[in-house]
PDB file of N, CA, C and O in Angstrom:
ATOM      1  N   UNK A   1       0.849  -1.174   0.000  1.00  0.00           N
ATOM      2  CA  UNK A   1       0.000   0.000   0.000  1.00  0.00           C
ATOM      3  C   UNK A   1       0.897   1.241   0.000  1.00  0.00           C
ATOM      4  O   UNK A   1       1.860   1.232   0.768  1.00  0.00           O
ATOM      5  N   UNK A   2       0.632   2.562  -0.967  1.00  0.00           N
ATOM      6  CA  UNK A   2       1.486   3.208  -1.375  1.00  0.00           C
ATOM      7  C   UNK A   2       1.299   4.333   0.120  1.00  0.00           C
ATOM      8  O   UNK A   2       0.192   4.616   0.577  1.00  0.00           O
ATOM      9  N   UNK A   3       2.498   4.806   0.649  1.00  0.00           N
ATOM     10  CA  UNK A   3       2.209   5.823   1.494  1.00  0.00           C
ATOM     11  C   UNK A   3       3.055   6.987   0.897  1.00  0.00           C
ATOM     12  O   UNK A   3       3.844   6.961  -0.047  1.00  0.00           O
ATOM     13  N   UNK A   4       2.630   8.140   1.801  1.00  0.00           N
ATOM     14  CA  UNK A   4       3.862   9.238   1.363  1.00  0.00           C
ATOM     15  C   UNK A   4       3.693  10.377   2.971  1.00  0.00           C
ATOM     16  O   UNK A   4       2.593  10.683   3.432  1.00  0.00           O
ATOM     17  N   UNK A   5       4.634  10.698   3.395  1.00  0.00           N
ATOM     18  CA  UNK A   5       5.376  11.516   4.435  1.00  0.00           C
ATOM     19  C   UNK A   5       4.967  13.525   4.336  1.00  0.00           C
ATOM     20  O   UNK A   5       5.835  14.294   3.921  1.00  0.00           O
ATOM     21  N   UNK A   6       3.885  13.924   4.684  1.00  0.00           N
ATOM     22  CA  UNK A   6       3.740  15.208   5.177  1.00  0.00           C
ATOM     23  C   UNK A   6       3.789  15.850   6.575  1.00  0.00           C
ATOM     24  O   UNK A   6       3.006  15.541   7.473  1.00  0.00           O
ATOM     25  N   UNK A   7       4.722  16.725   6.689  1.00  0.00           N
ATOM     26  CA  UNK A   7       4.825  17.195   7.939  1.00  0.00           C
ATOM     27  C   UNK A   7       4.994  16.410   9.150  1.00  0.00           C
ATOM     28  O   UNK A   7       4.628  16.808  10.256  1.00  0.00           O
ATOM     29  N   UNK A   8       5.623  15.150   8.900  1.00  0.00           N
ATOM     30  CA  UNK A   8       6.176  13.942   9.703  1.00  0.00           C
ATOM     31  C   UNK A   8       5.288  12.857  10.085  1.00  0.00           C
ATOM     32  O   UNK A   8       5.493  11.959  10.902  1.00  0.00           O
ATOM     33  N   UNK A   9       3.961  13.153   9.149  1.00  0.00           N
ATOM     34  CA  UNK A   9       2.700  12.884   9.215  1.00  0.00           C
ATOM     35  C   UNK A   9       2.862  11.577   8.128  1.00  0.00           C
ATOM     36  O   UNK A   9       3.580  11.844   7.164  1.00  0.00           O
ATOM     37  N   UNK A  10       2.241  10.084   8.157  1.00  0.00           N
ATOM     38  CA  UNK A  10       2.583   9.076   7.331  1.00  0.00           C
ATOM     39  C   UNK A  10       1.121   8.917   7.128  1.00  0.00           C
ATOM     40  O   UNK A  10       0.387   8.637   8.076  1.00  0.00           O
ATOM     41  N   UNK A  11       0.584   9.122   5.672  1.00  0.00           N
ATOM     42  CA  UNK A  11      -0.304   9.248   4.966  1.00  0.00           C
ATOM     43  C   UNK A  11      -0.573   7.722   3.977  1.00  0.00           C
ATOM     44  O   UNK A  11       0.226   7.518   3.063  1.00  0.00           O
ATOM     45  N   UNK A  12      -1.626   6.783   4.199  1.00  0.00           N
ATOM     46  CA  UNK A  12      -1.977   5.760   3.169  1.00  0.00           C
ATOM     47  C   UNK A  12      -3.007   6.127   2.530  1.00  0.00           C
ATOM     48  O   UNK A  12      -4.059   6.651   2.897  1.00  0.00           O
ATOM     49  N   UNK A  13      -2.355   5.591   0.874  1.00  0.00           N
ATOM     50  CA  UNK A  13      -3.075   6.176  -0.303  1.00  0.00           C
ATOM     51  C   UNK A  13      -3.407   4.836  -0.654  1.00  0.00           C
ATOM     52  O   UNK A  13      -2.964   4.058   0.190  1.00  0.00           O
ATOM     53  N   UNK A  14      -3.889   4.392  -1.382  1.00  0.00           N
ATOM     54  CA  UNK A  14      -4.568   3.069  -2.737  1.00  0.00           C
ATOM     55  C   UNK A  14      -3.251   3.712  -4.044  1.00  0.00           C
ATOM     56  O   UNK A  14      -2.592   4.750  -4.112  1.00  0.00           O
ATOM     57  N   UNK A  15      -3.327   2.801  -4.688  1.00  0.00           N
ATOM     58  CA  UNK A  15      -3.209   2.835  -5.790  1.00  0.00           C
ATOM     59  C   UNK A  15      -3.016   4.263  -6.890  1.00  0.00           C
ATOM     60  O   UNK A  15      -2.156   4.805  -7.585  1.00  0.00           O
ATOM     61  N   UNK A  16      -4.323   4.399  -6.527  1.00  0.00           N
ATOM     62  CA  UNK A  16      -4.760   5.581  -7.510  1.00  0.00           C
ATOM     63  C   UNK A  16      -4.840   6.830  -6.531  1.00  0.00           C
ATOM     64  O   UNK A  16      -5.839   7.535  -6.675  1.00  0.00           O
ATOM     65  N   UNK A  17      -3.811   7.245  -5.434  1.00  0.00           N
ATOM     66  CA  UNK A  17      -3.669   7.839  -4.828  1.00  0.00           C
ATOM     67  C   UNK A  17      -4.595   8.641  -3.697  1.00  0.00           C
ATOM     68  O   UNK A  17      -4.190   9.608  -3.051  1.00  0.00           O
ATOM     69  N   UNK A  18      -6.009   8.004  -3.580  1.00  0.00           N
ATOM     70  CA  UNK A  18      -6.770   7.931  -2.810  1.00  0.00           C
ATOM     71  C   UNK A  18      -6.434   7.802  -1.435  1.00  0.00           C
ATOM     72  O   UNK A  18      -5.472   7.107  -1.106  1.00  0.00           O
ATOM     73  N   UNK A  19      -7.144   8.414  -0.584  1.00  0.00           N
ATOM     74  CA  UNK A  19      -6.906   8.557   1.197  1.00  0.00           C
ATOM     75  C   UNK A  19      -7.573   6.924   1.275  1.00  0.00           C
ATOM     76  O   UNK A  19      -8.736   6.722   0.928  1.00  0.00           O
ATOM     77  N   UNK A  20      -6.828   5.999   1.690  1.00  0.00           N
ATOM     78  CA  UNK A  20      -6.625   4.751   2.040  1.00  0.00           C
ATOM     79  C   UNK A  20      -8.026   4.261   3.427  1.00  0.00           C
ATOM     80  O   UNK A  20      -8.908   3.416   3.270  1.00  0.00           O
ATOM     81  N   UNK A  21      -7.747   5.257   4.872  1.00  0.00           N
ATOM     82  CA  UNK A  21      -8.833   5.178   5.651  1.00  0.00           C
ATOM     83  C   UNK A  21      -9.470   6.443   6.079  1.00  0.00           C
ATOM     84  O   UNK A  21      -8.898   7.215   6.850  1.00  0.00           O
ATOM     85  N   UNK A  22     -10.800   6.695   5.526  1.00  0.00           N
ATOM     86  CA  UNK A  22     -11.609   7.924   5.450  1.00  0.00           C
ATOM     87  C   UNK A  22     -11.386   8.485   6.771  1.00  0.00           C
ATOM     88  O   UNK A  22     -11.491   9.711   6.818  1.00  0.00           O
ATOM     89  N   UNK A  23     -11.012   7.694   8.212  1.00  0.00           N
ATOM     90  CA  UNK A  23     -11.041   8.150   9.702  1.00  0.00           C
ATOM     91  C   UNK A  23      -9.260   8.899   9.373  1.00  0.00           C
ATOM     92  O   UNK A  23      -8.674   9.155  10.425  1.00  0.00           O
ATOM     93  N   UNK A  24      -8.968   9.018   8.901  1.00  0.00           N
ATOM     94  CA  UNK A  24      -7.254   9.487   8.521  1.00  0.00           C
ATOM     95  C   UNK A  24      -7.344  11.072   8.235  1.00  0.00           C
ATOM     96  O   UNK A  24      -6.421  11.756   8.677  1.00  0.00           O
ATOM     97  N   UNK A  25      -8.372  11.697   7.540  1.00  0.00           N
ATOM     98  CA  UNK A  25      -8.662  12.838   6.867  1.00  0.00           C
ATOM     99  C   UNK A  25      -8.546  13.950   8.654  1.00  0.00           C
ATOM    100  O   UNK A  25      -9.110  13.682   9.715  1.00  0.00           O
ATOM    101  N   UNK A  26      -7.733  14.999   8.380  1.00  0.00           N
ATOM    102  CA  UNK A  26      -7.760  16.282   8.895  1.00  0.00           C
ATOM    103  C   UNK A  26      -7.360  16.986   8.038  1.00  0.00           C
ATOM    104  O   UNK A  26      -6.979  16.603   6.932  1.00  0.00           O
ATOM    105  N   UNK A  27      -7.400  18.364   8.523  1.00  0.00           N
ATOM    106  CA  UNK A  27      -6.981  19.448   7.885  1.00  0.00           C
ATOM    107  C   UNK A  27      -5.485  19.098   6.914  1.00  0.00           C
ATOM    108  O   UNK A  27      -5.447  19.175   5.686  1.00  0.00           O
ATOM    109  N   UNK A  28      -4.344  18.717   7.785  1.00  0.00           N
ATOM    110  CA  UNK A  28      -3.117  18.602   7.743  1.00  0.00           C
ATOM    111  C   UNK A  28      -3.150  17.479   6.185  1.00  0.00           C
ATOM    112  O   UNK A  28      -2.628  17.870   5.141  1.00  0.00           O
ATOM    113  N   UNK A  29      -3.703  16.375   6.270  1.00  0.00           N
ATOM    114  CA  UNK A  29      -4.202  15.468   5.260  1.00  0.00           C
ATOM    115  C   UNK A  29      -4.643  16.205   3.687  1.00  0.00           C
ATOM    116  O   UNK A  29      -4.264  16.115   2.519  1.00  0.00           O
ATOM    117  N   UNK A  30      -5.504  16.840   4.341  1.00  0.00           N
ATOM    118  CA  UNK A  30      -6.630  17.723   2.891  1.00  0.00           C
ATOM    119  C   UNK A  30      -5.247  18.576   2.164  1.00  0.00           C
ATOM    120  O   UNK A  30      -5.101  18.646   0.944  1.00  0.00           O
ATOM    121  N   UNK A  31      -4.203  19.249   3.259  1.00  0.00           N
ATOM    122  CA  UNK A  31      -3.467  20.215   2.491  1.00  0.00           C
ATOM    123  C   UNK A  31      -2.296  19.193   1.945  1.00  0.00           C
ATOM    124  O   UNK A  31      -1.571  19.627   1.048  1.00  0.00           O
ATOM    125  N   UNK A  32      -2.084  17.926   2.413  1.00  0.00           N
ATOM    126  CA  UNK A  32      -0.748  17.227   1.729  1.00  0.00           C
ATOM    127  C   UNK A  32      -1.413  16.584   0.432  1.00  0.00           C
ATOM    128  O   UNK A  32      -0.808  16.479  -0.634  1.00  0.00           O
ATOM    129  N   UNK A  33      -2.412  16.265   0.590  1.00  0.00           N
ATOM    130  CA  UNK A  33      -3.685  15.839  -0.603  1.00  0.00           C
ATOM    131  C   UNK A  33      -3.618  16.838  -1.728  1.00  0.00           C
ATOM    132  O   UNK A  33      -3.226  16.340  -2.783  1.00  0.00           O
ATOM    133  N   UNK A  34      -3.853  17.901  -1.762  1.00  0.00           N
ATOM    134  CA  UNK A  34      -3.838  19.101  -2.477  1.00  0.00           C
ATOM    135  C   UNK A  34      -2.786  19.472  -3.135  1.00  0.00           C
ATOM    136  O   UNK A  34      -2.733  19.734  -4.337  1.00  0.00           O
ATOM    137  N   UNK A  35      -1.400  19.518  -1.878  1.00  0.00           N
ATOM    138  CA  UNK A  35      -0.280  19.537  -2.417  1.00  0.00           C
ATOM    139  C   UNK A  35       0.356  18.669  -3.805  1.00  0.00           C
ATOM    140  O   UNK A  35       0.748  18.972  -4.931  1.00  0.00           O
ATOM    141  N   UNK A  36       0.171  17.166  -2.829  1.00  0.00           N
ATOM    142  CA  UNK A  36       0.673  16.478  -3.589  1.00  0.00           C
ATOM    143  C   UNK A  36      -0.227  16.131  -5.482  1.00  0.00           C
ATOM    144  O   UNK A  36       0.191  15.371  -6.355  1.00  0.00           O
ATOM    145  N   UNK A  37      -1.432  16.981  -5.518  1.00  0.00           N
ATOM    146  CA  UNK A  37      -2.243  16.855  -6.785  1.00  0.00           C
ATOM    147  C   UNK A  37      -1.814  18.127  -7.487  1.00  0.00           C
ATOM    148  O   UNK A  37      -2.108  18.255  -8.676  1.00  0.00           O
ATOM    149  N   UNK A  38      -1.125  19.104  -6.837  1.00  0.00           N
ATOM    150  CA  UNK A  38      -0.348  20.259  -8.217  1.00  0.00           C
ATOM    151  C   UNK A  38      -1.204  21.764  -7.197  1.00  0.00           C
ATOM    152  O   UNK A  38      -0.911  22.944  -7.392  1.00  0.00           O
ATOM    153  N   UNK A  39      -1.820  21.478  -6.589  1.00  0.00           N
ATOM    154  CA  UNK A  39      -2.960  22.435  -6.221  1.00  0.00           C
ATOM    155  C   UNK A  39      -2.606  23.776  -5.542  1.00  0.00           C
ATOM    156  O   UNK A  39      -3.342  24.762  -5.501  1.00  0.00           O
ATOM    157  N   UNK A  40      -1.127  23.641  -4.913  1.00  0.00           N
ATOM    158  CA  UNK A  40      -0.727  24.744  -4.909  1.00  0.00           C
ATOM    159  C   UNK A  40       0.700  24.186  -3.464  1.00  0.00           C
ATOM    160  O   UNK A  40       0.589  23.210  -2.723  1.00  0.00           O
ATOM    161  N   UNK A  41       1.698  25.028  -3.487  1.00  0.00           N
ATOM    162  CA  UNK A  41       2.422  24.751  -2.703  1.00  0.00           C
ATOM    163  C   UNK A  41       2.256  25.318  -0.935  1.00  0.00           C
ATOM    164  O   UNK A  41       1.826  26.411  -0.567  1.00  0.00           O
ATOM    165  N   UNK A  42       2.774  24.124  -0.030  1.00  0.00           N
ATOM    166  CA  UNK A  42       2.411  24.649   1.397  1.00  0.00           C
ATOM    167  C   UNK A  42       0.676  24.213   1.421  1.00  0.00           C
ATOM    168  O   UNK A  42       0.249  23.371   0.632  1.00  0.00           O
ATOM    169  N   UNK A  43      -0.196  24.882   2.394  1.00  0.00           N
ATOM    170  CA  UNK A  43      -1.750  24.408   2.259  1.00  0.00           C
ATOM    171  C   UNK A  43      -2.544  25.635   1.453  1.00  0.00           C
ATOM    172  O   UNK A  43      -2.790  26.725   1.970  1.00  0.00           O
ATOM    173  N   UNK A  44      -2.954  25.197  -0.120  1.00  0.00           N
ATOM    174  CA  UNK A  44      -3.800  25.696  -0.427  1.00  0.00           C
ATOM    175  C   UNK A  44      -5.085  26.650  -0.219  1.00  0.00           C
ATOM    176  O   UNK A  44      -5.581  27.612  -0.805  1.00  0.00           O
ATOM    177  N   UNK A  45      -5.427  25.694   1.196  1.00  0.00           N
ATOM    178  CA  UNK A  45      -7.061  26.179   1.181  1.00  0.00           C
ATOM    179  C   UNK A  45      -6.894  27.552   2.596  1.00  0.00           C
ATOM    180  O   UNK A  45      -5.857  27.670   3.248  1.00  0.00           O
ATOM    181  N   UNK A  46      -7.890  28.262   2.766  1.00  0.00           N
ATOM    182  CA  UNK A  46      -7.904  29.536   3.487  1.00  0.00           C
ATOM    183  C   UNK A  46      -8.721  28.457   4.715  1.00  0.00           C
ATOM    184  O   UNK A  46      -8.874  27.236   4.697  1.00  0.00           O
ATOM    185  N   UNK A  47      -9.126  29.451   5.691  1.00  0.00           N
ATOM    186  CA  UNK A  47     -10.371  29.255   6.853  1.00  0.00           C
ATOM    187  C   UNK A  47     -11.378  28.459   6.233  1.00  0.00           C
ATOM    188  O   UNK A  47     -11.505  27.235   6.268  1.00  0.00           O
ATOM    189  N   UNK A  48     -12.468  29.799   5.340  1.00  0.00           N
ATOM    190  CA  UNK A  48     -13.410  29.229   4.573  1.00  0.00           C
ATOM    191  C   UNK A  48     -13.543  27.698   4.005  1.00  0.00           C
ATOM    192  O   UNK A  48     -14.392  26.827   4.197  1.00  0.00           O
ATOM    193  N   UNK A  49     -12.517  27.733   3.339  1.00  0.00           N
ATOM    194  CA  UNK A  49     -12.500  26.148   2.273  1.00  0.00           C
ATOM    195  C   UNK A  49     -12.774  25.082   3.102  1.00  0.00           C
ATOM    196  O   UNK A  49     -13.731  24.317   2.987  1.00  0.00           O
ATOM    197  N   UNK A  50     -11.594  25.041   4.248  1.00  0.00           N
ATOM    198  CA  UNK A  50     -11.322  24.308   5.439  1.00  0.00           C
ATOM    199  C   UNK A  50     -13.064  23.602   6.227  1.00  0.00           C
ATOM    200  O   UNK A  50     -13.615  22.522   6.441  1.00  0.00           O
ATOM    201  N   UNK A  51     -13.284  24.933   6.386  1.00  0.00           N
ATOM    202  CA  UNK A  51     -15.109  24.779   6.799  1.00  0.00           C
ATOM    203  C   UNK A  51     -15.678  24.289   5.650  1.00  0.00           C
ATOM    204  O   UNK A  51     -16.668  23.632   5.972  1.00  0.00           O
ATOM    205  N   UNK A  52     -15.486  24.303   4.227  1.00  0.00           N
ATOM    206  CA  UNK A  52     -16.342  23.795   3.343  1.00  0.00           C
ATOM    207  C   UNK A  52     -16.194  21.748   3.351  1.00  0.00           C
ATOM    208  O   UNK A  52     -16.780  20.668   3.279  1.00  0.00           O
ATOM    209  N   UNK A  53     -15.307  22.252   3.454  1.00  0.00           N
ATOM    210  CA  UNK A  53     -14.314  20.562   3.274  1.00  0.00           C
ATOM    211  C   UNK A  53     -15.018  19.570   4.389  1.00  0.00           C
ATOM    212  O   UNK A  53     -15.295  18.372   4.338  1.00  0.00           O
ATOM    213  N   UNK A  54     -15.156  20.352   5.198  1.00  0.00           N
ATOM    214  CA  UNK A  54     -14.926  19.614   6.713  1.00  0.00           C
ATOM    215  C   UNK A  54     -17.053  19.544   6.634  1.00  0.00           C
ATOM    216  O   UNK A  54     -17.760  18.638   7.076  1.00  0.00           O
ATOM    217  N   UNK A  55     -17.422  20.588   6.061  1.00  0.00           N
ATOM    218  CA  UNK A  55     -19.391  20.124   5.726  1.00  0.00           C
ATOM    219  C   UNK A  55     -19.564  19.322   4.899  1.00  0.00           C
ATOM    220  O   UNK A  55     -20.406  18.448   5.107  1.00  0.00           O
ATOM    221  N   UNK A  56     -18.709  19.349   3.480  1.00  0.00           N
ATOM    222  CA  UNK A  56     -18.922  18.136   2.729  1.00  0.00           C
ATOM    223  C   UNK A  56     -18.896  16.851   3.361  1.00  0.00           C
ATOM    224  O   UNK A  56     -19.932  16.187   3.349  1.00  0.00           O
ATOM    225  N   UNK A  57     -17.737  16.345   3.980  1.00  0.00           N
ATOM    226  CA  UNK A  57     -17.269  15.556   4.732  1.00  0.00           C
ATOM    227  C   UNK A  57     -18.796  14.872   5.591  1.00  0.00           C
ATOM    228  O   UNK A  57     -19.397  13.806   5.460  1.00  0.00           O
ATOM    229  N   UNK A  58     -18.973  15.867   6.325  1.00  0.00           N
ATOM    230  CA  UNK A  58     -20.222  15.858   6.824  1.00  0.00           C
ATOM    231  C   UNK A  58     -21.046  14.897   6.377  1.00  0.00           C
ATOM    232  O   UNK A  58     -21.412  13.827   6.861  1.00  0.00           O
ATOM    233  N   UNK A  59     -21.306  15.526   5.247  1.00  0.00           N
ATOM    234  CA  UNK A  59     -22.745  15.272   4.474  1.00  0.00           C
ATOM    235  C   UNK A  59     -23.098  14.010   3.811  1.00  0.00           C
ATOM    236  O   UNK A  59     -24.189  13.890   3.253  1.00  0.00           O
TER     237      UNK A  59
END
């Protein structure tokens, strides 16, 4: 199972680079996620997004 190393943080992906166990997802996760897809360097998302992410999640 493929992993990869953010912020000393050890992250499992699938294959197709998917978050491996949905209970794994925080903030810290969403921005190495982002990172590692081109999305912008360091964490992408502001306050706002963060709260959007975290209602989807939710839902």
């Amino acid at each position: 199972m493929p992993t990869f190393e953010y912020e000393s943080k050890k992250i499992q992906v699938d294959e197709e680079g998917y978050l491996k166990n949905f209970d794994d997802w925080d903030e810290t996760v969403a921005c190495a996620l982002a990172e590692r897809e081109g999305v912008g360097k360091e964490c992408p998302f502001n306050k706002e997004q963060i709260e959007i992410l975290k209602f989807i999640r939710e839902y």
